[in-house]
DSSP file (Angstrom, degrees, kcal/mol; ACC not computed):
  #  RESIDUE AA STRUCTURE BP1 BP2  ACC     N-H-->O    O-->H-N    N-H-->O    O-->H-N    TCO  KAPPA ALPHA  PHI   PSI    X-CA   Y-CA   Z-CA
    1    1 A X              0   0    0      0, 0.0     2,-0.1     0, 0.0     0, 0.0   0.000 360.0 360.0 360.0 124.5  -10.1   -9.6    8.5
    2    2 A X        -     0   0    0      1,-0.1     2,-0.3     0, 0.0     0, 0.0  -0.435 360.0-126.2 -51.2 137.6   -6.4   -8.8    8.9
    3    3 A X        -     0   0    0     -2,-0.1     2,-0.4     0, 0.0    -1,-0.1  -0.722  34.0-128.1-101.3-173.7   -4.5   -7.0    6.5
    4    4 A X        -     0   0    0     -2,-0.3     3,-0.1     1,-0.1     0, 0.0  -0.850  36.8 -88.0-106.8 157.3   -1.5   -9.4    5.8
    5    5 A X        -     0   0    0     -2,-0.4     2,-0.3     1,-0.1    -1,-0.1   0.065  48.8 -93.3 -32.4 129.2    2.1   -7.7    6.1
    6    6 A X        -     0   0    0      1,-0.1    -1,-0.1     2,-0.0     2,-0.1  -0.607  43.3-152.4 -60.8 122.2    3.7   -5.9    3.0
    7    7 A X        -     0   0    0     -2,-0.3     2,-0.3    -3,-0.1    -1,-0.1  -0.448  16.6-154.4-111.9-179.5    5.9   -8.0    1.1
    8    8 A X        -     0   0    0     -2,-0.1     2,-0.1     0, 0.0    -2,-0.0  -0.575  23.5-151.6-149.0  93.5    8.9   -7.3   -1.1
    9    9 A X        -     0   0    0     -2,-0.3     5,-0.1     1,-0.1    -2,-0.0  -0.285  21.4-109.9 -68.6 125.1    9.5  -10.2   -3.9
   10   10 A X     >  -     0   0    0      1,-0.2     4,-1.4    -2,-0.1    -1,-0.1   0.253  17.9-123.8  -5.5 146.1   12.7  -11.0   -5.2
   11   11 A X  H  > S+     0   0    0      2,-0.2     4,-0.5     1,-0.1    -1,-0.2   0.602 115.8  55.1-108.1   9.2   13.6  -10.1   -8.7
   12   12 A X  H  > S+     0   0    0      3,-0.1     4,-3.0     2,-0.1    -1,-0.1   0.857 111.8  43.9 -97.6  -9.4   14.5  -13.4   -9.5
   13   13 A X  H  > S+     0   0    0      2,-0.2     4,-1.5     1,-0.2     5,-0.2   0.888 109.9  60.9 -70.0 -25.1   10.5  -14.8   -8.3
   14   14 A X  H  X S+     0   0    0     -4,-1.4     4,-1.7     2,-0.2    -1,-0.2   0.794 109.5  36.6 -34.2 -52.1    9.6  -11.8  -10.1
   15   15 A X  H  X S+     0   0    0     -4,-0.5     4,-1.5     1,-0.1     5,-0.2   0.984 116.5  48.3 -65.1 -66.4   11.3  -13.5  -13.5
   16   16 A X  H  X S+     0   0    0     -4,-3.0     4,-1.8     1,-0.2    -2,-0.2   0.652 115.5  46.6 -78.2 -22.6   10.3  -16.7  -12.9
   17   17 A X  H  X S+     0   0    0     -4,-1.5     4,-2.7     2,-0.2    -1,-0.2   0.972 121.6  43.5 -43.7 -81.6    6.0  -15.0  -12.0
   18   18 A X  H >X S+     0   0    0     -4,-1.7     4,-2.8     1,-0.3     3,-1.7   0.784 114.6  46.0 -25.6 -82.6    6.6  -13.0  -15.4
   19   19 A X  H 3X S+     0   0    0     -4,-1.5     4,-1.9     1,-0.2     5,-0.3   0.796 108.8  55.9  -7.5 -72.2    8.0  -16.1  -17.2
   20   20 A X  H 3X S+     0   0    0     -4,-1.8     4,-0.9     1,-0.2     6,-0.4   0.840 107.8  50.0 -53.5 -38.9    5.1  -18.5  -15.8
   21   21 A X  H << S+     0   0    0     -4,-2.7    -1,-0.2    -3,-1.7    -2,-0.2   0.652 111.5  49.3-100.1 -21.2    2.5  -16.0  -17.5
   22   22 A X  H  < S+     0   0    0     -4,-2.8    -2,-0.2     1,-0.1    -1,-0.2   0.954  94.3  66.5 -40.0 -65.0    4.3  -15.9  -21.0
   23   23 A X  H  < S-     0   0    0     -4,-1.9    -2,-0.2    -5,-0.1    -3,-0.1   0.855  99.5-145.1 -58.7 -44.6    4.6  -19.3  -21.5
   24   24 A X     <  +     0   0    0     -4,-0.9    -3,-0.1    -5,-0.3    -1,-0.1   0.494  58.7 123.9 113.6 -27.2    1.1  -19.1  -21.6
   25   25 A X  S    S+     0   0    0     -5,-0.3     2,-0.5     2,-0.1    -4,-0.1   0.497  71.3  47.2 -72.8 -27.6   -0.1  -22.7  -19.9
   26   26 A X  S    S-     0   0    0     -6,-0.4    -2,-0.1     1,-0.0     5,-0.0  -0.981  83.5-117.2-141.1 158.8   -2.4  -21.0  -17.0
   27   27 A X     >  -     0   0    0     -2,-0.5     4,-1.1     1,-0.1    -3,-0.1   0.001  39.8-105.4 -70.4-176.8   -4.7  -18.7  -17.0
   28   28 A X  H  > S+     0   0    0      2,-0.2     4,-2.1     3,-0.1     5,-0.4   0.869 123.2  56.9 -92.7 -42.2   -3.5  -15.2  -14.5
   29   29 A X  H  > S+     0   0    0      2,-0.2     4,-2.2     1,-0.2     5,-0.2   0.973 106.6  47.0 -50.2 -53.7   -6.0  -16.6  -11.8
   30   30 A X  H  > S+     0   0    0      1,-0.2     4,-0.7     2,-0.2    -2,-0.2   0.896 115.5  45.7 -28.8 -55.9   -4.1  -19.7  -11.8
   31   31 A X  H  X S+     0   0    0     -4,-1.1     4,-2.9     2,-0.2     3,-0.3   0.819 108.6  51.5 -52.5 -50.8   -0.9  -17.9  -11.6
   32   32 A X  H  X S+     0   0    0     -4,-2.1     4,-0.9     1,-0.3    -2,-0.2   0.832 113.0  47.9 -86.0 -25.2   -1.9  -15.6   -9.0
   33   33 A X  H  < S+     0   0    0     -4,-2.2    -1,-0.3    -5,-0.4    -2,-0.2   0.864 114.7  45.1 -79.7 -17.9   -3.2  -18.7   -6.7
   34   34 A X  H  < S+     0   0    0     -4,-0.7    -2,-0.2    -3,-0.3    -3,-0.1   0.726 125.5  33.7-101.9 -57.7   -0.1  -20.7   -7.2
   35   35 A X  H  < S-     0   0    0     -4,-2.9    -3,-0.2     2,-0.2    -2,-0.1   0.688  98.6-132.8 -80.7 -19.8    2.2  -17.5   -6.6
   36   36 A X     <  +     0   0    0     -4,-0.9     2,-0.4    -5,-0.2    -3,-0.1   0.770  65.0 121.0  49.8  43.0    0.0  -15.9   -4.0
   37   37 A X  S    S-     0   0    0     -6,-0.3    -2,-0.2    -5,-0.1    -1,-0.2  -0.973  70.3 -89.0-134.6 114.0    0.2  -12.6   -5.8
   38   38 A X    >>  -     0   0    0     -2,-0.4     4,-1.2     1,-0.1     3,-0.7   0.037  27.3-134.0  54.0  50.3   -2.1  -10.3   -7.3
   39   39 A X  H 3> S+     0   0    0      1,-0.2     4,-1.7     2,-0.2    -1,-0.1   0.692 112.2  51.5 -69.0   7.8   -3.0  -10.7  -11.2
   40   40 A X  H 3> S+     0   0    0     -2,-0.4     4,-1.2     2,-0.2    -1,-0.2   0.983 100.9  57.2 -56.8 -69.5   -2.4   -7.2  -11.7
   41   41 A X  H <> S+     0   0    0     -3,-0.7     4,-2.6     1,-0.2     5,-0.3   0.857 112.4  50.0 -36.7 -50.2    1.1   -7.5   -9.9
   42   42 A X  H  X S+     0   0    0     -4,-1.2     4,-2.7     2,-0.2     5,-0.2   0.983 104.3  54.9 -63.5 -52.3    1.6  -10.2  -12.9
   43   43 A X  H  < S+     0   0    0     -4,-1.7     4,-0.3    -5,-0.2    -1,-0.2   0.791 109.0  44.4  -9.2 -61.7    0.5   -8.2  -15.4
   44   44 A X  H >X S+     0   0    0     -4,-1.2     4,-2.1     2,-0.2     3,-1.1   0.942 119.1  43.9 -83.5 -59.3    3.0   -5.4  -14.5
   45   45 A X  H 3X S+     0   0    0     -4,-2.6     4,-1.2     1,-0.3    -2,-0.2   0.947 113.9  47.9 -49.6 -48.4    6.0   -8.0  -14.1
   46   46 A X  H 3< S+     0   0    0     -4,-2.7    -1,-0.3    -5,-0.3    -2,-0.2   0.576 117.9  43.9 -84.2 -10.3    5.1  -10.1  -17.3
   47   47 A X  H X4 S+     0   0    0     -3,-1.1     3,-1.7    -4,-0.3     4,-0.5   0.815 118.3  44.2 -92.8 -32.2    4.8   -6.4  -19.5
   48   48 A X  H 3X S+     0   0    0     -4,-2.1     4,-0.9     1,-0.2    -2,-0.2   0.640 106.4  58.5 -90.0  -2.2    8.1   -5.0  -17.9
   49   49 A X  T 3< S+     0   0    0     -4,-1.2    -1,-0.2    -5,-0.3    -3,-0.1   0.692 105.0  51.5 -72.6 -21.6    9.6   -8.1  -18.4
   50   50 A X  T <4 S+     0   0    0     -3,-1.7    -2,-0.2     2,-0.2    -1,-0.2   0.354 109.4  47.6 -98.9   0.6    8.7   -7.4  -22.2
   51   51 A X  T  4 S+     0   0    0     -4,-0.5     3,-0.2     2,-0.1    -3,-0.2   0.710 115.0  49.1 -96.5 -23.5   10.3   -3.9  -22.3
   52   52 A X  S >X S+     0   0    0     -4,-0.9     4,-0.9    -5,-0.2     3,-0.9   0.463  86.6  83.8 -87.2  -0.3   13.4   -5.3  -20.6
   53   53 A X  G >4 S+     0   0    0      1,-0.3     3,-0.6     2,-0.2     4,-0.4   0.905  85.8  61.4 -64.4 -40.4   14.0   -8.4  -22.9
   54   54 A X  G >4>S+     0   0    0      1,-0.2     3,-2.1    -3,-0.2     5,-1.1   0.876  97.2  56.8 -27.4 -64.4   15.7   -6.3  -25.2
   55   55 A X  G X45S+     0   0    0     -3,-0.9     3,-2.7     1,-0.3    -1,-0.2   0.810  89.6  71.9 -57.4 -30.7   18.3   -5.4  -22.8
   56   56 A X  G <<5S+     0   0    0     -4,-0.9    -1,-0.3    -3,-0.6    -2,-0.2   0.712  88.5  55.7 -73.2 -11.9   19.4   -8.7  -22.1
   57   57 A X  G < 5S-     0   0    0     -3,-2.1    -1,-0.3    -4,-0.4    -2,-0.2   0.327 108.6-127.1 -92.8  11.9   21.3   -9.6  -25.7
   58   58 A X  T X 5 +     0   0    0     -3,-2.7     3,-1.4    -4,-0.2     4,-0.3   0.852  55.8 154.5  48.0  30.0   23.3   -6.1  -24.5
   59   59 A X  T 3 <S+     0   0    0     -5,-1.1    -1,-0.2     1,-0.2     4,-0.1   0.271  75.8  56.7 -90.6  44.3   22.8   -3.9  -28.2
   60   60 A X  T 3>  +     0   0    0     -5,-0.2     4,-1.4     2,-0.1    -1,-0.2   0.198  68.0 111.7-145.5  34.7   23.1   -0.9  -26.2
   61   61 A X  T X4 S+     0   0    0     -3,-1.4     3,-2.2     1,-0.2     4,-0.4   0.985  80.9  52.4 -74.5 -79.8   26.5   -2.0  -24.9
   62   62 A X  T 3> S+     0   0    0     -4,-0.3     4,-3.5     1,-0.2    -1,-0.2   0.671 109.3  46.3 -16.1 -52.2   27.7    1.1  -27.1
   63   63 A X  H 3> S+     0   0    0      1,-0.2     4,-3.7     2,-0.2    -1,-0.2   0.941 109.4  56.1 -66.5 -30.9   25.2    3.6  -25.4
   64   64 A X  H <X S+     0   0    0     -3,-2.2     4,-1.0    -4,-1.4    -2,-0.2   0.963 111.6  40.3 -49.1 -67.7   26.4    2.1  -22.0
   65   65 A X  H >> S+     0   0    0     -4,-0.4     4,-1.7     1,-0.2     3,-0.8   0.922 110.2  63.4 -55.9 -41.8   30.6    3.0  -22.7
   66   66 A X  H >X S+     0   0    0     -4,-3.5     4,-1.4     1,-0.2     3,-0.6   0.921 105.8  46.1 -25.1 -58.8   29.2    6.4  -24.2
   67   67 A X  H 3< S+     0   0    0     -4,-3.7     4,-0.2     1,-0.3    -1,-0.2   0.729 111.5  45.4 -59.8 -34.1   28.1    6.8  -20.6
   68   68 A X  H XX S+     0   0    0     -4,-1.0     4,-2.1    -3,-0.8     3,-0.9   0.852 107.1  61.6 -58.8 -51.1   31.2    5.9  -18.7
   69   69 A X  H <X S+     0   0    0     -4,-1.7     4,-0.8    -3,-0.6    -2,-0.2   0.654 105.9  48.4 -81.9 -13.5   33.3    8.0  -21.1
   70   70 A X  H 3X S+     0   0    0     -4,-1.4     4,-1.5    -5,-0.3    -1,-0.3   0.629 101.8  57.7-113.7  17.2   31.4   10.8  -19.9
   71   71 A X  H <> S+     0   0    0     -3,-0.9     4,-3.2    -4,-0.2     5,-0.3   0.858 103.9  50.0 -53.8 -48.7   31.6   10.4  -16.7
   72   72 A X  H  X S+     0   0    0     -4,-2.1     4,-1.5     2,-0.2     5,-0.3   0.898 115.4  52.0 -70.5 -45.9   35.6   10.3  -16.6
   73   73 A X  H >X S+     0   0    0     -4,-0.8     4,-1.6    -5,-0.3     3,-1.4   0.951 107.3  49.5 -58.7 -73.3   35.2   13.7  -18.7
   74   74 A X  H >X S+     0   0    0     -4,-1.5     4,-2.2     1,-0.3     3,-0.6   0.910 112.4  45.2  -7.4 -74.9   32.9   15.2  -16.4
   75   75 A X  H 3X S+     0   0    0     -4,-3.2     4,-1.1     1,-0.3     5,-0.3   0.930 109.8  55.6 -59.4 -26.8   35.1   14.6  -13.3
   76   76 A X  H <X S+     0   0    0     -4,-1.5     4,-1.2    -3,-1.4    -1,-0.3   0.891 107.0  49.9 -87.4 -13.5   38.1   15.7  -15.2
   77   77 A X  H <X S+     0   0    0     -4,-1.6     4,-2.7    -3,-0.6    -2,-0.2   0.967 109.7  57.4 -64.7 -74.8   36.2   19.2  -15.9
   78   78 A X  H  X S+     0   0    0     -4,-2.2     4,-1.6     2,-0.2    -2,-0.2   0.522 104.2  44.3 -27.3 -26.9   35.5   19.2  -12.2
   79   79 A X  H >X S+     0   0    0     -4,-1.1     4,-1.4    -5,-0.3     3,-0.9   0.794 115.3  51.2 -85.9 -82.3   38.9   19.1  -11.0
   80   80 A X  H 3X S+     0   0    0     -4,-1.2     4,-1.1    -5,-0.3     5,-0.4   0.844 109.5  54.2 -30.4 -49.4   39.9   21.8  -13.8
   81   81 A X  H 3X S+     0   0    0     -4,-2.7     4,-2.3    -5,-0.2    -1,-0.3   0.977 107.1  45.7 -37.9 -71.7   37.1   23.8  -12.5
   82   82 A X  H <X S+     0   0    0     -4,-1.6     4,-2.5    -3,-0.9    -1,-0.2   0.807 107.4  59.5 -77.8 -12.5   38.2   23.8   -8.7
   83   83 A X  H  X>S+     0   0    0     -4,-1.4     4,-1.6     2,-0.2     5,-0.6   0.832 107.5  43.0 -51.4 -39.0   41.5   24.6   -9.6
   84   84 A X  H  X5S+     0   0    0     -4,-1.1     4,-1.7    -5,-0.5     5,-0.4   0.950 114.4  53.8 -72.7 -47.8   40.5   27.7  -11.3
   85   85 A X  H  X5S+     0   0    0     -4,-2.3     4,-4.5    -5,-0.4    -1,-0.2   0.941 113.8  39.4 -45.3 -53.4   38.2   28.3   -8.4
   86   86 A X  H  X5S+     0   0    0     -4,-2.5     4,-1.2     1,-0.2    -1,-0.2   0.582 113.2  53.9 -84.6  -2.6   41.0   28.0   -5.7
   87   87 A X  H  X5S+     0   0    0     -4,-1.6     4,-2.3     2,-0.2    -1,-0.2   0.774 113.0  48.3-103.3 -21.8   43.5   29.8   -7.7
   88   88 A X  H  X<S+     0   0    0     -4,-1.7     4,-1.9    -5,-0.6     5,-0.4   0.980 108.5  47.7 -40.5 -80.2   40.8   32.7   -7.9
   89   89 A X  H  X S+     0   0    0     -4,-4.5     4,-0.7    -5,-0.4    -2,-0.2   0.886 112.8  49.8 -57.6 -27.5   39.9   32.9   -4.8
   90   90 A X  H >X S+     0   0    0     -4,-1.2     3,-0.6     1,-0.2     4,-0.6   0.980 114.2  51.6 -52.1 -49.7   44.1   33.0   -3.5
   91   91 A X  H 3< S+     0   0    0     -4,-2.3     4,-0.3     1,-0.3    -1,-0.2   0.479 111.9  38.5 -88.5  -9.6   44.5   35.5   -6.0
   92   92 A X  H 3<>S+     0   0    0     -4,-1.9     6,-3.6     2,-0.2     5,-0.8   0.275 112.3  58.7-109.4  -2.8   41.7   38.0   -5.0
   93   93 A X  H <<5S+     0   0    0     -4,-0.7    -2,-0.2    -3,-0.6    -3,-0.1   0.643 103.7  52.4 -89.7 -14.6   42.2   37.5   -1.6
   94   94 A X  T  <5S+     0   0    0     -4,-0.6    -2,-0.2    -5,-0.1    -3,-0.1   0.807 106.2  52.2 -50.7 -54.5   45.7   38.6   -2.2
   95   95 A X  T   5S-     0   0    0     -4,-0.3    -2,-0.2    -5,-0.0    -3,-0.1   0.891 117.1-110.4 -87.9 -60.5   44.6   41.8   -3.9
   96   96 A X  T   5S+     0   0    0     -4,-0.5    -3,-0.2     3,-0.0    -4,-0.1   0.557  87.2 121.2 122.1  15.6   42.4   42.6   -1.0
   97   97 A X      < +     0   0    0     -5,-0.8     2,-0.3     1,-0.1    -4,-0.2   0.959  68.6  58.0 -45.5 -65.5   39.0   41.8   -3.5
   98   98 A X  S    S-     0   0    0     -6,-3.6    -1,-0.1    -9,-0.1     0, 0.0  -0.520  86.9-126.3-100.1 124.7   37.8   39.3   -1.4
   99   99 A X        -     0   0    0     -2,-0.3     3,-0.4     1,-0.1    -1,-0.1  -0.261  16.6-131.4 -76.8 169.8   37.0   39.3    2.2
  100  100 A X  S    S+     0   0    0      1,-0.2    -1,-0.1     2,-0.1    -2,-0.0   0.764  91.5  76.7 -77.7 -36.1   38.6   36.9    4.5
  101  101 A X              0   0    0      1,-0.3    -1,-0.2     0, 0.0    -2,-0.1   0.375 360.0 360.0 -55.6  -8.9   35.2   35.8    6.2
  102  102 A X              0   0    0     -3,-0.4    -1,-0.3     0, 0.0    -2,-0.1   0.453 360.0 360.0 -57.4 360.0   34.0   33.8    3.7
């Protein structure tokens, strides 16, 4: 026996697996002869398909801009930050603090 090759499904045959085992209309042995996949592997698509369902009418658009808007803050801390950094290090290399070898 051979083992067959690892495969790596799509995510939209992944929907359309998940989908097929919702609807309800064949049994998960059915499914998994038809798909040539697993019924485990159906299992796990058709429940993560049912954590994600949510996501798709976008009511977490809000938490989503939250996220954006604190990127662009972040990065603008970062800049202020290495300014401070570089204007440090000029200024204690000046003074004779800070060796040159760094």
């Amino acid at each position: 026996m051979t083992r067959r090759p690892r495969r790596n499904h799509t995510a939209a045959f992944k929907a359309k697996v998940a989908m097929a085992a919702l609807k309800g209309d064949k049994t998960l042995s059915e499914l998994a002869q038809q798909f040539d996949v697993h019924p485990n592997q159906i299992t796990d698509w058709k429940a993560r398909l049912a954590e994600g369902a949510a996501d798709v009418f976008g009511e977490d658009k809000a938490e989503q801009q939250q996220a954006k808007v604190d990127v662009t803050r972040m990065q603008a801390k970062i800049g202020e930050l290495t300014l401070e950094n570089d204007f440090l290090e000029s200024a204690l290399t000046k003074a004779g603090l800070l060796s040159a070898k760094r």
